[in-house]
N, C-alpha and C positions, 0 to 999 in steps of 0.2 A: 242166683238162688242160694239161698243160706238152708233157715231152717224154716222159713217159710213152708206150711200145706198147701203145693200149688193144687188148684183146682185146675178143670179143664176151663171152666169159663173164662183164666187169667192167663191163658196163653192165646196171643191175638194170631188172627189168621197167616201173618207175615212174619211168623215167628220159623225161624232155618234148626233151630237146635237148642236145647236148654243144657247148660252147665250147671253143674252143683260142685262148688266152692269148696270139697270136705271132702270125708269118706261117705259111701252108701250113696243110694236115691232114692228111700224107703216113703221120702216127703212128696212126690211127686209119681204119676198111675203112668209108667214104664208103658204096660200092654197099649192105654189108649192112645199115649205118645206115640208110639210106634205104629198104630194103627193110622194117625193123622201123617205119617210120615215124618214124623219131629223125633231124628235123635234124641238121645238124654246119655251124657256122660259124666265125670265126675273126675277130682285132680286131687286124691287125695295126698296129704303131705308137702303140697303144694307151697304151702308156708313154712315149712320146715327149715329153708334157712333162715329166714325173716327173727321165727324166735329163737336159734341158736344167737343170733348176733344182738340180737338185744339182752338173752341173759348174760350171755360174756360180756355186752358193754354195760351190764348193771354191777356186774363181778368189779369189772375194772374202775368204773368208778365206787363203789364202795370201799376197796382196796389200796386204794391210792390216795382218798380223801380228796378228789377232785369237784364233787360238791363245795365239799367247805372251804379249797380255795377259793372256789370262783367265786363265793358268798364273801370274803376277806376280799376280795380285790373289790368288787361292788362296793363296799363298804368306802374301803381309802379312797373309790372312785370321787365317792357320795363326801366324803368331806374333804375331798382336794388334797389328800397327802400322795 
C-alpha cells in the first residue's frame, strides 16, 4: 500500500495485515481495520538507505566523470580502436 485510498471493499477476506510503505496510514480507515481484525502498520524511513546510496553514487559518478568515460570507451568499442 503506497498512496493508494484503500477502501474496505479492496481488502479481501484472507487478508492477515496491511503495510503502508511510508510514514502515516491516514489512506487507509485504521478503526474498521481493527475492527475486521486486520492489523495496519507502517515502515517509515524504510528506504532511507536505498536513497542515501544512490545520492552518493550520483555524487560519485558526477565527480569522477565516470559517465563520460564509459561513453569514450563505448565509443573506441564501436569503431574497434
Amino acid at each position: 500500500l503506497r498512496s493508494h485510498k484503500l477502501q474496505a471493499s479492496d481488502v479481501p477476506l484472507m487478508c492477515r495485515s496491511i503495510a503502508r510503505c511510508g510514514a502515516g496510514t491516514n489512506n487507509c480507515n485504521v478503526p474498521l481495520m481493527t475492527e475486521l481484525g486486520v492489523p495496519v502498520f507502517n515502515t517509515p524511513g524504510a528506504n532511507a538507505n536505498a536513497v542515501k546510496e544512490l545520492a552518493l553514487c550520483g555524487l560519485f559518478l558526477a565527480s569522477r566523470g565516470v559517465m563520460e568515460g564509459a561513453t569514450r570507451m563505448e565509443e573506441l568499442h564501436q569503431t574497434g580502436e
